[in-house]
N, CA and C atoms as a LAMMPS dump frame, in Angstrom:
ITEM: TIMESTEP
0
ITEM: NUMBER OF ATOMS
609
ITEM: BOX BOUNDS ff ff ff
-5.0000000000000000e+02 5.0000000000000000e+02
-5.0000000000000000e+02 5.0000000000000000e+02
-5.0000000000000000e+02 5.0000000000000000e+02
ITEM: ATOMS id mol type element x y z
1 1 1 N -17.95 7.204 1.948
2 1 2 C -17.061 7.301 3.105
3 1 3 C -17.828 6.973 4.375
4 2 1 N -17.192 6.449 5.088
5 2 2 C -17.472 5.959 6.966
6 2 3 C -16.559 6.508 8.086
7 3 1 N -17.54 7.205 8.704
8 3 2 C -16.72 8.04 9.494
9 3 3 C -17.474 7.549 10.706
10 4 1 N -16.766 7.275 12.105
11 4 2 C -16.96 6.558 13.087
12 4 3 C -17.224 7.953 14.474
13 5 1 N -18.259 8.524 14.778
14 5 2 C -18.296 9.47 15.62
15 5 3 C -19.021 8.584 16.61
16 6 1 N -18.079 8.851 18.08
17 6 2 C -18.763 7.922 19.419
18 6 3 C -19.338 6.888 19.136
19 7 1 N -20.767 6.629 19.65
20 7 2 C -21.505 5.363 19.284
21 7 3 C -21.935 5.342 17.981
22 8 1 N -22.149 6.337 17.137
23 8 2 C -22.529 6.079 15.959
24 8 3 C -21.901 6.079 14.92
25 9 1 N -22.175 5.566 13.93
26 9 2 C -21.52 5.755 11.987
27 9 3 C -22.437 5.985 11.387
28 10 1 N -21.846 7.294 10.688
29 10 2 C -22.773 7.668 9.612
30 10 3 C -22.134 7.872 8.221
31 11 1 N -22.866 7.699 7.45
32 11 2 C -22.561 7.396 6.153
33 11 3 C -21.882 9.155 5.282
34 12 1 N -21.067 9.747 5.231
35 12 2 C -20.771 10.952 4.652
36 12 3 C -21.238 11.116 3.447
37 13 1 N -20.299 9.994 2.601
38 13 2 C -20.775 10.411 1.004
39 13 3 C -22.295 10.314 0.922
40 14 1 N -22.672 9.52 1.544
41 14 2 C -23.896 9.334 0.47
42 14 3 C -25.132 10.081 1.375
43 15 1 N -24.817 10.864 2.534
44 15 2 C -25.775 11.421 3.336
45 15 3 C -26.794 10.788 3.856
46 16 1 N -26.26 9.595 3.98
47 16 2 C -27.536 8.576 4.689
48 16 3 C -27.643 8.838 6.421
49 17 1 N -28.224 9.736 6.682
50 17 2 C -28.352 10.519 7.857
51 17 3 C -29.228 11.419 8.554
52 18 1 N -29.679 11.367 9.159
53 18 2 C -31.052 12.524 9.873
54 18 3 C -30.025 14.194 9.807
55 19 1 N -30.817 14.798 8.923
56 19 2 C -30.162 16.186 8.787
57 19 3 C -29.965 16.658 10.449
58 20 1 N -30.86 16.158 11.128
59 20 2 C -31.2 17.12 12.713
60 20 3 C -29.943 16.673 13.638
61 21 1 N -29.5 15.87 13.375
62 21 2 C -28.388 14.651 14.233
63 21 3 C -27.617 15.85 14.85
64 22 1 N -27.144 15.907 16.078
65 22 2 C -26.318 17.009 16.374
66 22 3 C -24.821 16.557 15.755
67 23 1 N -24.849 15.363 15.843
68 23 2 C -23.256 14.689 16.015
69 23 3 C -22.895 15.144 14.332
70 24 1 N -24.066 14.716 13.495
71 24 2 C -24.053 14.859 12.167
72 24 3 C -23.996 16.706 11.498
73 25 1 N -24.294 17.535 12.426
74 25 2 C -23.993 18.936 12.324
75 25 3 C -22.769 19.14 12.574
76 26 1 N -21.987 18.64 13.507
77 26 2 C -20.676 18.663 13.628
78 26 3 C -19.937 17.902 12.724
79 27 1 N -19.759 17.334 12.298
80 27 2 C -19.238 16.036 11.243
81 27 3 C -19.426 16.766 10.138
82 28 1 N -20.552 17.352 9.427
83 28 2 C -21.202 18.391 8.156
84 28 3 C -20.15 19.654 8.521
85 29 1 N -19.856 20.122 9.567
86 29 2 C -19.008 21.666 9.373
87 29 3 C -17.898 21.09 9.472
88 30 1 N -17.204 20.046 10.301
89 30 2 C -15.946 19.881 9.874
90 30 3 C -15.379 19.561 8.337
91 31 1 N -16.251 18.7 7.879
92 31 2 C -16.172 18.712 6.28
93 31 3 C -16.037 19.56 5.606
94 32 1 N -17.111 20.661 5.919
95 32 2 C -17.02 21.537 5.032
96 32 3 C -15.314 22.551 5.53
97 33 1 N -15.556 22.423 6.25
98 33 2 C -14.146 23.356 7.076
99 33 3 C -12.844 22.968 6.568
100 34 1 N -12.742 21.345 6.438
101 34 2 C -11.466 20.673 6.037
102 34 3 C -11.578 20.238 4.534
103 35 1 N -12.156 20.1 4.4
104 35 2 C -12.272 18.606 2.869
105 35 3 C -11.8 18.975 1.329
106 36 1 N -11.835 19.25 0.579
107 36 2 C -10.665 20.284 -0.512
108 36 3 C -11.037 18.956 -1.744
109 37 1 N -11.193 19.145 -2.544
110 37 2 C -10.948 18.543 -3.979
111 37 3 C -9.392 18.812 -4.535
112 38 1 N -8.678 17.276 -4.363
113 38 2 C -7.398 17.66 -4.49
114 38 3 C -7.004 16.563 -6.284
115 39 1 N -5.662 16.31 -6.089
116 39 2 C -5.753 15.453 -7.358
117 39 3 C -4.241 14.046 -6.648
118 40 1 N -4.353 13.235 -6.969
119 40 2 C -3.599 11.829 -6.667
120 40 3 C -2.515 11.258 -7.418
121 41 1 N -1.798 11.259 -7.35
122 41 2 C -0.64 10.106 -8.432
123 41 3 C -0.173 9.128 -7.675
124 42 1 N -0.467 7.607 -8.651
125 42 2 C -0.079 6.514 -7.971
126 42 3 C 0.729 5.752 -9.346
127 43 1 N 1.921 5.847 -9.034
128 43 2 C 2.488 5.026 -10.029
129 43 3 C 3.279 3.758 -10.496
130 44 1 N 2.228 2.502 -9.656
131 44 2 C 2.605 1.059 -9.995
132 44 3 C 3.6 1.057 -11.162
133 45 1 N 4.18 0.412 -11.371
134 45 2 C 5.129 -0.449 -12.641
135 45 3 C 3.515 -1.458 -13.744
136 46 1 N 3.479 -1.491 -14.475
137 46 2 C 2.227 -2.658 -15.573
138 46 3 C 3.02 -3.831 -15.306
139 47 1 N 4.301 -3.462 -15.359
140 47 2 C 5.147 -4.647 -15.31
141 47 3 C 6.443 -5.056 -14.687
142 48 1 N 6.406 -6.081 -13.78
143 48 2 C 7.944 -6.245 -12.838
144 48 3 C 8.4 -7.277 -12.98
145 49 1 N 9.317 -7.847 -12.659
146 49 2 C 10.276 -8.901 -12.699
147 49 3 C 10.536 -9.833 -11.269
148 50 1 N 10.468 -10.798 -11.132
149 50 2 C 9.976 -11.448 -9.795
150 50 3 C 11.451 -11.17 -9.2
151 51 1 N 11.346 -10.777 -7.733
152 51 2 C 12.11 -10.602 -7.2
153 51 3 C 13.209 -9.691 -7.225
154 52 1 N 12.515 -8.517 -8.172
155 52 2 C 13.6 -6.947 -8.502
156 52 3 C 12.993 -5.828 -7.886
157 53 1 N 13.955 -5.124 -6.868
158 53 2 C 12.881 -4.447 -6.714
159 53 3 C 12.731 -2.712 -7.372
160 54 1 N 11.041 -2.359 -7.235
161 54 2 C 10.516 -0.959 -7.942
162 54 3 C 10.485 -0.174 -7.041
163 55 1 N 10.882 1.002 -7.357
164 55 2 C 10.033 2.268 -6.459
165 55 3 C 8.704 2.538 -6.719
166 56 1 N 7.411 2.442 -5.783
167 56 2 C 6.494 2.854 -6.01
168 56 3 C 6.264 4.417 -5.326
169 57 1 N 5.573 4.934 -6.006
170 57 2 C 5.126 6.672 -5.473
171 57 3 C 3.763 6.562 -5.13
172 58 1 N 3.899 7.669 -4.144
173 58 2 C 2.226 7.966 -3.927
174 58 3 C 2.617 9.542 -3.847
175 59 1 N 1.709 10.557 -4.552
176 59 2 C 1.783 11.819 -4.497
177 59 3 C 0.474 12.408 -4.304
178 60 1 N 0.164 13.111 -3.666
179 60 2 C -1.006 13.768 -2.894
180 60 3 C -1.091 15.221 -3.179
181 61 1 N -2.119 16.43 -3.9
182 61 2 C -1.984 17.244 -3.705
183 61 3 C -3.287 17.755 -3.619
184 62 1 N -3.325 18.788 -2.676
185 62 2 C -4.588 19.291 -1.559
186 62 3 C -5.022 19.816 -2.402
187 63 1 N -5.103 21.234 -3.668
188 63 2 C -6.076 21.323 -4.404
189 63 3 C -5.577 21.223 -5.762
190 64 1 N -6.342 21.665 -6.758
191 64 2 C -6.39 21.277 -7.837
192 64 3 C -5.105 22.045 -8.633
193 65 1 N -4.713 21.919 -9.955
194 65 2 C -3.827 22.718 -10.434
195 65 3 C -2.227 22.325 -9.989
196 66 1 N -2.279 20.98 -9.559
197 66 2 C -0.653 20.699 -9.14
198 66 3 C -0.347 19.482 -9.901
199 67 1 N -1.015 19.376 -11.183
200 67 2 C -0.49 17.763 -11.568
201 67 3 C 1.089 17.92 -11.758
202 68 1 N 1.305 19.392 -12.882
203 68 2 C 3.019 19.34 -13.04
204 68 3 C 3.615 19.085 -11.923
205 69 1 N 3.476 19.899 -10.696
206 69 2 C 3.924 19.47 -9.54
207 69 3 C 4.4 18.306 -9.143
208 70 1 N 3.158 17.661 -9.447
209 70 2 C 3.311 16.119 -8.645
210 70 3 C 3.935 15.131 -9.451
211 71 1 N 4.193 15.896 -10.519
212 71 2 C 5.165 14.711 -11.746
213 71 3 C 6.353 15.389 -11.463
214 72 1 N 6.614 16.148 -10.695
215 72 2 C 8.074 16.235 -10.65
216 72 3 C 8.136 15.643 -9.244
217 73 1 N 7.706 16.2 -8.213
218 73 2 C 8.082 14.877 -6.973
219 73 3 C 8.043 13.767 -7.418
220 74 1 N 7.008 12.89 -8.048
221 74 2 C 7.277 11.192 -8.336
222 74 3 C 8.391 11.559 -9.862
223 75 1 N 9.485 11.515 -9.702
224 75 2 C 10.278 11.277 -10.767
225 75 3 C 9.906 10.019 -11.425
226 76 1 N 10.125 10.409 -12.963
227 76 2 C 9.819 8.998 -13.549
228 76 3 C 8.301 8.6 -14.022
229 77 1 N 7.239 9.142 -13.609
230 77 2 C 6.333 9.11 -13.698
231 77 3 C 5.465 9.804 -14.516
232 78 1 N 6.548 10.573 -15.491
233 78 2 C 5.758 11.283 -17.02
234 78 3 C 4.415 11.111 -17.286
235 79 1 N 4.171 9.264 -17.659
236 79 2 C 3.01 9.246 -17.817
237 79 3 C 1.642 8.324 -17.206
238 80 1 N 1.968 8.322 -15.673
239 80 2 C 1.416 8.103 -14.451
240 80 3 C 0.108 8.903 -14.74
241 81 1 N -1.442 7.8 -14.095
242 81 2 C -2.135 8.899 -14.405
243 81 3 C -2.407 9.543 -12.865
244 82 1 N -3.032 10.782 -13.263
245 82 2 C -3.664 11.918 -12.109
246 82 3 C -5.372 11.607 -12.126
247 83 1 N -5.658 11.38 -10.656
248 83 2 C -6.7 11.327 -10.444
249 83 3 C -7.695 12.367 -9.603
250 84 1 N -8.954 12.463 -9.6
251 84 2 C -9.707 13.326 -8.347
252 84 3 C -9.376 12.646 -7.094
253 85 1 N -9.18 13.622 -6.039
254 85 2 C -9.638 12.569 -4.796
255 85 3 C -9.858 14.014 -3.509
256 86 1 N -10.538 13.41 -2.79
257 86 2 C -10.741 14.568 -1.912
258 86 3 C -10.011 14.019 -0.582
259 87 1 N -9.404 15.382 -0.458
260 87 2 C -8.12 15.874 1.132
261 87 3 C -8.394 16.861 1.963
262 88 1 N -7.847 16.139 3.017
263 88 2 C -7.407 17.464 3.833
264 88 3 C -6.21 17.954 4.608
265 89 1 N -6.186 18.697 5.485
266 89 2 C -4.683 18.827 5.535
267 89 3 C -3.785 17.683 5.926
268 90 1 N -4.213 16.784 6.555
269 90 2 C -3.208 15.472 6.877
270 90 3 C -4.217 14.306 6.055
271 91 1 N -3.259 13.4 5.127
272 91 2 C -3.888 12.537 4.706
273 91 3 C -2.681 10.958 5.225
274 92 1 N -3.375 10.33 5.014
275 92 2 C -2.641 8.779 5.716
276 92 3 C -2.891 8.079 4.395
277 93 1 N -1.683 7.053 4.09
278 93 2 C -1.586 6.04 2.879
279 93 3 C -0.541 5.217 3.055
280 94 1 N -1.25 3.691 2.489
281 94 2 C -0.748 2.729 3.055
282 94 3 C -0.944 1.76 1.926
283 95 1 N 0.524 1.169 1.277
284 95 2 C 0.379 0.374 0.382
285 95 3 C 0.282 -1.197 0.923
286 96 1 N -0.367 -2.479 0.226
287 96 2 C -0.219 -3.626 0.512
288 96 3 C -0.516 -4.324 -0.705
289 97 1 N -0.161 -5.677 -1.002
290 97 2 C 0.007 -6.768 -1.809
291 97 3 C 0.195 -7.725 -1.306
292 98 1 N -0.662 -9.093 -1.566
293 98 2 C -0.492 -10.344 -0.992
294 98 3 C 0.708 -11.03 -1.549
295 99 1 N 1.366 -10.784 -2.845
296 99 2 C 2.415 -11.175 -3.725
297 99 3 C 3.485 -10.701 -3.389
298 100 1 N 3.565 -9.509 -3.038
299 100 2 C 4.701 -8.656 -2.848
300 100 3 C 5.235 -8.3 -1.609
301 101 1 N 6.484 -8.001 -1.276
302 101 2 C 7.263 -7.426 0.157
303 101 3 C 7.367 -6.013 -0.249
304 102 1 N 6.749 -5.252 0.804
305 102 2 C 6.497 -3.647 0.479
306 102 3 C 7.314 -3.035 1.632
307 103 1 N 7.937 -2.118 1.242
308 103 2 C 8.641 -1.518 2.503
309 103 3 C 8.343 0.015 2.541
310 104 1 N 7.863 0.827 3.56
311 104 2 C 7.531 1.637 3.626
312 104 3 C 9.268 2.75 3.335
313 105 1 N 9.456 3.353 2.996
314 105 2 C 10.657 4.291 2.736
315 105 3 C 9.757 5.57 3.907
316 106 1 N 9.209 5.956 4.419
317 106 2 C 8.613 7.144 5.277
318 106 3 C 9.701 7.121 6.148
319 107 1 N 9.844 8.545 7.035
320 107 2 C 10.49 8.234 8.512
321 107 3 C 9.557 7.889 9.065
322 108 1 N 10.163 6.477 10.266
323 108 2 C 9.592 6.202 10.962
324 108 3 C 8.409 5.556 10.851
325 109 1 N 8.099 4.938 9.307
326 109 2 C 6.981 4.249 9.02
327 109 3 C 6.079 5.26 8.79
328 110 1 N 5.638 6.255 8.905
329 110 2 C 4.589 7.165 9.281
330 110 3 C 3.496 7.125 8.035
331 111 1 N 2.462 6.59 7.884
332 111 2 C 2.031 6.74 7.147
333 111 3 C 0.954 7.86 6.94
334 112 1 N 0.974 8.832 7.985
335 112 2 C 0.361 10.334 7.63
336 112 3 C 1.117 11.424 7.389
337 113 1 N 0.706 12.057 6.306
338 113 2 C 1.521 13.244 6.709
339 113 3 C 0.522 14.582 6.157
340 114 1 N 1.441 16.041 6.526
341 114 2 C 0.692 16.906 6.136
342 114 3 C 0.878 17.591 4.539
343 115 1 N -0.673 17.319 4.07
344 115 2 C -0.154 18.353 2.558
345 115 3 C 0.11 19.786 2.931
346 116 1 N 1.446 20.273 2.04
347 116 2 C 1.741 21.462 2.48
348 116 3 C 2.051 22.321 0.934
349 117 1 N 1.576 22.201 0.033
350 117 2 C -0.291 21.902 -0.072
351 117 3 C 0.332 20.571 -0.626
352 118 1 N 1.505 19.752 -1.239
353 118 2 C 1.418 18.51 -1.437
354 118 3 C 2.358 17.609 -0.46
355 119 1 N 2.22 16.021 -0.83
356 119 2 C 3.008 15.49 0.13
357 119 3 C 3.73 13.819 -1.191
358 120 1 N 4.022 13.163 -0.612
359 120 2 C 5.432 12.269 -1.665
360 120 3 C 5.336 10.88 -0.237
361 121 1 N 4.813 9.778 -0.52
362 121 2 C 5.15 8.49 -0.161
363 121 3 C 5.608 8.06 -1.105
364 122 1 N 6.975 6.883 -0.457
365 122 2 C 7.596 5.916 -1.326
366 122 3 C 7.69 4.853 -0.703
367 123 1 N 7.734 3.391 -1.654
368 123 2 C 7.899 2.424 -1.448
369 123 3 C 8.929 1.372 -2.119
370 124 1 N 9.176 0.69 -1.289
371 124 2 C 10.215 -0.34 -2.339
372 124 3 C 9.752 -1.349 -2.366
373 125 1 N 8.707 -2.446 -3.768
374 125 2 C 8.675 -3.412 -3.761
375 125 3 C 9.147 -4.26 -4.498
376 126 1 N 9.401 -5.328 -3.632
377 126 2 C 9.214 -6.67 -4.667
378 126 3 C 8.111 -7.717 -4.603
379 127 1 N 7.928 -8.356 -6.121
380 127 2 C 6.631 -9.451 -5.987
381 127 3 C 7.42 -10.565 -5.667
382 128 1 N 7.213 -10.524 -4.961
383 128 2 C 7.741 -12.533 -4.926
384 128 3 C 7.341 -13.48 -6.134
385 129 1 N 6.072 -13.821 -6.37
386 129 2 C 5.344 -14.723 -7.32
387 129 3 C 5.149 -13.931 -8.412
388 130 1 N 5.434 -15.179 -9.534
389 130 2 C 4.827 -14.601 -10.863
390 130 3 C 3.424 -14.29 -11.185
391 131 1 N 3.092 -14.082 -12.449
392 131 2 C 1.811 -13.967 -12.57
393 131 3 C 0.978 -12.199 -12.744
394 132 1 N -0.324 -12.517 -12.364
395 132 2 C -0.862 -11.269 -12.742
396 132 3 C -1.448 -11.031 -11.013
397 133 1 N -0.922 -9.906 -10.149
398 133 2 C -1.178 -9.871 -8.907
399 133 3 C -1.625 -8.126 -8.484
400 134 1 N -2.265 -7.972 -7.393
401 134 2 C -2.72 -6.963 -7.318
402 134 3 C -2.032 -6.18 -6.092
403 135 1 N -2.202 -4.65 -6.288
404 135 2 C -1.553 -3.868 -5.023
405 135 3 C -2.34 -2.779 -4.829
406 136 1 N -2.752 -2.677 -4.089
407 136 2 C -3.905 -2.342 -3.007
408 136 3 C -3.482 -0.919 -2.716
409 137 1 N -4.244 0.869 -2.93
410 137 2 C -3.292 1.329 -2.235
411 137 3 C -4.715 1.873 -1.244
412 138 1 N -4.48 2.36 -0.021
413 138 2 C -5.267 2.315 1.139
414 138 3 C -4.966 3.709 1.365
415 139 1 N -5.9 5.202 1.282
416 139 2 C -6.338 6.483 1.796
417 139 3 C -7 6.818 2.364
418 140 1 N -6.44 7.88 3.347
419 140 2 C -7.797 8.178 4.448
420 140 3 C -7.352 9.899 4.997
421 141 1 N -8.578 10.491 5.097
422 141 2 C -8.204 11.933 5.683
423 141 3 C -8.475 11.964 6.771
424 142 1 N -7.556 12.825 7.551
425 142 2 C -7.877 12.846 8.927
426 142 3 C -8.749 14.014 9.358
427 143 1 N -9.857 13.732 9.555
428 143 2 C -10.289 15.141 10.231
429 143 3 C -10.656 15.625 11.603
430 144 1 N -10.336 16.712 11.924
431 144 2 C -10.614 16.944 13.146
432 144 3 C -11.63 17.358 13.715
433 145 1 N -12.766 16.615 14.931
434 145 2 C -13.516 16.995 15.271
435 145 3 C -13.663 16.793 16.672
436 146 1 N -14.488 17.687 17.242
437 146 2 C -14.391 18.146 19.124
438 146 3 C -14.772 17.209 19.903
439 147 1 N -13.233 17.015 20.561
440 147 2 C -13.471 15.821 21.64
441 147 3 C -12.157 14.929 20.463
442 148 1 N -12.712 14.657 19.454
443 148 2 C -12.14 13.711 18.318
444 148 3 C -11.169 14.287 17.856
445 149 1 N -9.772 14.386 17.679
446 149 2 C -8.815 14.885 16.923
447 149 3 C -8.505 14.339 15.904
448 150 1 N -8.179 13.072 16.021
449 150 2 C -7.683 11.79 14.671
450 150 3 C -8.773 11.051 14.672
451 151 1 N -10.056 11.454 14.237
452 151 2 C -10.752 10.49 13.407
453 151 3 C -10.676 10.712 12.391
454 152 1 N -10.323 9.316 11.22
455 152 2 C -10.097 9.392 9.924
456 152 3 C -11.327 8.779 9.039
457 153 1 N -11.526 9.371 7.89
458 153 2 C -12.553 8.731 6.928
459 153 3 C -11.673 8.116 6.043
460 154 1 N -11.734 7.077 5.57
461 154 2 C -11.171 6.267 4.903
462 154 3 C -11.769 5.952 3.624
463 155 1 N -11.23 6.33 2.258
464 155 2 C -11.849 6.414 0.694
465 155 3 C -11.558 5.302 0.348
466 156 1 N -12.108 5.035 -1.115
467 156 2 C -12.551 3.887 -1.713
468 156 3 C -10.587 3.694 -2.497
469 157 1 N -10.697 2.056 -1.771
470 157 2 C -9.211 1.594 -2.371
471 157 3 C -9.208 1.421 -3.601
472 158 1 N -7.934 1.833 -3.854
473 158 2 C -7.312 1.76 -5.756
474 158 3 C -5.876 0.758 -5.459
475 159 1 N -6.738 0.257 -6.937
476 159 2 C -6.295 -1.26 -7.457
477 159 3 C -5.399 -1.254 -8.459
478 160 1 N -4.382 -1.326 -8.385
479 160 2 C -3.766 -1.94 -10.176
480 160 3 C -3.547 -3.227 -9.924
481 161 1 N -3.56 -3.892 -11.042
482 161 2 C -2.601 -4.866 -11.689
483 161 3 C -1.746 -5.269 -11.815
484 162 1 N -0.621 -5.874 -11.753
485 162 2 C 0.701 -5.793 -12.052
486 162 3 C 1.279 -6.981 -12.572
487 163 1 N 1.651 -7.373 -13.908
488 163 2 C 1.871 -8.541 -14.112
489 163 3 C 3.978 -8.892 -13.958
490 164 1 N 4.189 -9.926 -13.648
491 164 2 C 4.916 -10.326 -13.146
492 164 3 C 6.095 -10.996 -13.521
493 165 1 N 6.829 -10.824 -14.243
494 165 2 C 7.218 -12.239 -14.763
495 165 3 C 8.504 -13.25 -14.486
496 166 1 N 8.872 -14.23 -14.766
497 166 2 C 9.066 -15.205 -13.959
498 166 3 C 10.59 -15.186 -13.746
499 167 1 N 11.332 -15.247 -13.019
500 167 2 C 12.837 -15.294 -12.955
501 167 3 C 13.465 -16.539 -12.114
502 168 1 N 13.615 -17.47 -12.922
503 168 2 C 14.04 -18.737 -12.018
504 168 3 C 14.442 -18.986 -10.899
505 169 1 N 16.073 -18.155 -11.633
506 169 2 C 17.184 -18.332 -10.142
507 169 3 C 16.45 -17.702 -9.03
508 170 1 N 15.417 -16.595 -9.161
509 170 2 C 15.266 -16.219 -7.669
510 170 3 C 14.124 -17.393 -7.2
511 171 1 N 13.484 -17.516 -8.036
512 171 2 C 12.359 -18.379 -7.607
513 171 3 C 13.241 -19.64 -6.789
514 172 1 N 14.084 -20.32 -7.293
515 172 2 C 15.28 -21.575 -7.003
516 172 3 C 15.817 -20.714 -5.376
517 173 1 N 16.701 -19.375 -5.469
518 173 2 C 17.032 -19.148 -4.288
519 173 3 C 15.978 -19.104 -2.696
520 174 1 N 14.559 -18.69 -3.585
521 174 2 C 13.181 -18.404 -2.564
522 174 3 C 13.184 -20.11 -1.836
523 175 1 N 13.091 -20.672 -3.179
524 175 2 C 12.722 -22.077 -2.271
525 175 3 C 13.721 -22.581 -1.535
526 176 1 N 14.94 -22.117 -1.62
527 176 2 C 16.29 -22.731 -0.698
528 176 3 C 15.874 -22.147 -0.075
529 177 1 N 15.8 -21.217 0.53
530 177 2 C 15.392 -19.827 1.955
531 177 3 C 14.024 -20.191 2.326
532 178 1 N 13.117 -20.804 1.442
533 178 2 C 11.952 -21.287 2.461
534 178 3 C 12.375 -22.482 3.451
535 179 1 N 12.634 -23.679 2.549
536 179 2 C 12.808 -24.948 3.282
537 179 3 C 14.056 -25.358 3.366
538 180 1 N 14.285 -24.847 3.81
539 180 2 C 16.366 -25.002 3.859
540 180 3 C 16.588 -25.83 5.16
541 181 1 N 15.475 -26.509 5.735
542 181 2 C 15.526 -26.944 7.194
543 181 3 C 15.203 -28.531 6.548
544 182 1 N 14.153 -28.202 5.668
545 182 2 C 14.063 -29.519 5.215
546 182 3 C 14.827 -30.088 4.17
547 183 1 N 15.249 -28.947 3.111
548 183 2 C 16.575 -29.932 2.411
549 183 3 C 17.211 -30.247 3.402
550 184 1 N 18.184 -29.511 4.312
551 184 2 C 19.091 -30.579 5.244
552 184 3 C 18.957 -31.353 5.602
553 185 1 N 17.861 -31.696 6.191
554 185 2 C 17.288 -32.97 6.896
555 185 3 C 17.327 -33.951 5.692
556 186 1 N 17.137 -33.69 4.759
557 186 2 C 17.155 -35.017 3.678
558 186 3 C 18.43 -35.427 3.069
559 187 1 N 19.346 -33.987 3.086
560 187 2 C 20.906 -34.453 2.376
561 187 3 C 21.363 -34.957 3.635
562 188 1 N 21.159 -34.899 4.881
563 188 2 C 21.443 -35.605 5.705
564 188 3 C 21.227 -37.387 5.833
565 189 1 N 19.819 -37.327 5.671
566 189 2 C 19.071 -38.564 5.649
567 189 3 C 19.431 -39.17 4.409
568 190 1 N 19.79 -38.733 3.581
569 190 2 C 20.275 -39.205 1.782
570 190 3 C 21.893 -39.846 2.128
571 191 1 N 22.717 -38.748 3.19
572 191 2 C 23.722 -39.017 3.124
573 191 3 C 24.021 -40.253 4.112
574 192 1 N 23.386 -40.629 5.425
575 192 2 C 23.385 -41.663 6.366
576 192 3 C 23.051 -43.079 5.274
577 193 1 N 21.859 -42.762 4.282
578 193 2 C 21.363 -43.978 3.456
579 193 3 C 22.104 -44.195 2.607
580 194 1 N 23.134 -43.494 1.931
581 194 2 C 24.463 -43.92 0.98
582 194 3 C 25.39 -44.356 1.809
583 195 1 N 25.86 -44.006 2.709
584 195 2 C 26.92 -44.756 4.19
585 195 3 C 26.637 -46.352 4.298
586 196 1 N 25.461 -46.191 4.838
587 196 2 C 25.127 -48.145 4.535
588 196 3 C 25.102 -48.413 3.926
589 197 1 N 24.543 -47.936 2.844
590 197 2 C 24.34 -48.878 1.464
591 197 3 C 26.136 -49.201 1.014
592 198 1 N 26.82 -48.539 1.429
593 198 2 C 28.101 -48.302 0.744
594 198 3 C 28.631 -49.439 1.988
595 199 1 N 28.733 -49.611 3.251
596 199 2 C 29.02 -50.425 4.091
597 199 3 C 28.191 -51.982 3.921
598 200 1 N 26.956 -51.739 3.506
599 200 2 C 26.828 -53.046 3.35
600 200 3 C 27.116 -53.718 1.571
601 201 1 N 27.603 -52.735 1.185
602 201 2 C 27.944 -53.488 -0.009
603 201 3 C 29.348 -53.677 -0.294
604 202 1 N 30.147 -52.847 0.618
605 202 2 C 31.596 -53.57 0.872
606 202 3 C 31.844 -54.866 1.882
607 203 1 N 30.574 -55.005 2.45
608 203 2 C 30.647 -56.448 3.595
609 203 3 C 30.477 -57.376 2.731
């Protein structure tokens, strides 16, 4: 983890840091004050259909002992796995995919909220493109420190997979809705070049 205090960054996880640092004594008790070994559910689809869209979940819970929990907020997610991850009381998460249109379902977009002791993001995507494509999900705890209220440490991103597969008609409707400026221009230009041809072959 990288946590950004005033002019400096210092390294958390891995304690790459002068024990004496004042900034780093403060940063060390807020951790210890906030930080909790909690557990994660993220439950991509293995597999989607181009242009249908999934609910994705993100479920967060501050300490340990809530997996049942968190399989009942992400409905559907029986056998979603549960991971370690360390929280604190407000955590921030933010899905993205270069393939896919992701829509945040939060109020207001918000992508923090508070575990109370858990918390429930949803998303609605679709992949656009076929294939085998990736979705990114992006965590960070906020912790509070003096002077600093919202500085966040930001954890190591989790990756799935998601393979894709191919559905014509939408793929056919995507490309009308991309270049729909330039088919016209050509059934236009197609249609002016059948006019003459049709006028000069009745002359």
């Amino acid at each position: 983890m990288r946590l950004e205090f005033g002019e400096a960054t210092l390294e958390v996880a891995g304690r790459a840091h002068s024990p004496s640092s004042p900034a780093q004594a403060v940063i060390d008790n807020a951790l210890s004050m906030y930080v909790q070994q909690g557990r994660l559910l993220f439950n991509p689809p293995e597999h989607m259909r181009q242009g249908r869209t999934e609910r994705v979940t993100v479920a967060i819970a501050q300490h340990m002992g809530l997996d049942n929990y968190l399989r009942t907020l992400a409905s559907g997610s029986g056998d979603a796995p549960i991971e370690d991850v360390e929280t604190t009381p407000f955590m921030a998460v933010e899905l993205t995919g270069a393939a896919f249109t992701i829509t945040s379902l939060q109020l207001g977009n918000a992508a923090e909220q508070l575990l109370r002791p858990t918390a429930l993001w949803q998303f609605d995507v679709i992949p656009e493109r076929s294939g085998a494509h990736s979705l990114q999900l992006r965590v960070a705890m906020r912790i509070p420190l003096p002077d600093h209220p919202n500085e966040r440490v930001s954890l190591p991103v989790l990756e799935r997979t998601v393979r894709v597969r191919v559905d014509p008609s939408y793929s056919g409707r995507r490309f009308v809705r991309t270049h729909w400026q330039w088919l016209a221009a050509t059934v236009v230009g197609l249609g002016g070049a059948i006019a003459a041809w049709l006028k000069l072959f009745q002359g």
